[in-house]
C-alpha positions, 0 to 999 in steps of 0.5 A: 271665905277665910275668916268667915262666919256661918251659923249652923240651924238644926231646925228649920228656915231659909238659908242665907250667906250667914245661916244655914238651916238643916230641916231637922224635925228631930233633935240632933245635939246631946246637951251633956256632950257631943262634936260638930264637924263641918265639912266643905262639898268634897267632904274635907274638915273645915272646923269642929267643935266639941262641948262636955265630957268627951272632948 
């Protein structure tokens, strides 16, 4: 929905209207730097989100 807000887990857990969780066992994020994209199920840019140096 507009406006809406969902958080993104890496790690494991049941997913819920507000939390989605992507079974990673292995570390996904760089700490000095990276970007999340989310993207809706036909694959289209919904929001991103960059941290660090490579902005």
């Amino acid at each position: 929905a507009p406006r809406a807000t969902i958080r993104i887990h890496t790690g494991n857990g049941r997913d819920t209207r507000t939390d989605l969780f992507q079974d990673r066992r292995d570390y996904v994020w760089d700490n000095n730097s990276d970007t999340a994209t989310l993207r809706d199920d036909r694959g289209r840019t919904v929001d991103t989100e960059s941290w660090g140096r490579r902005r």
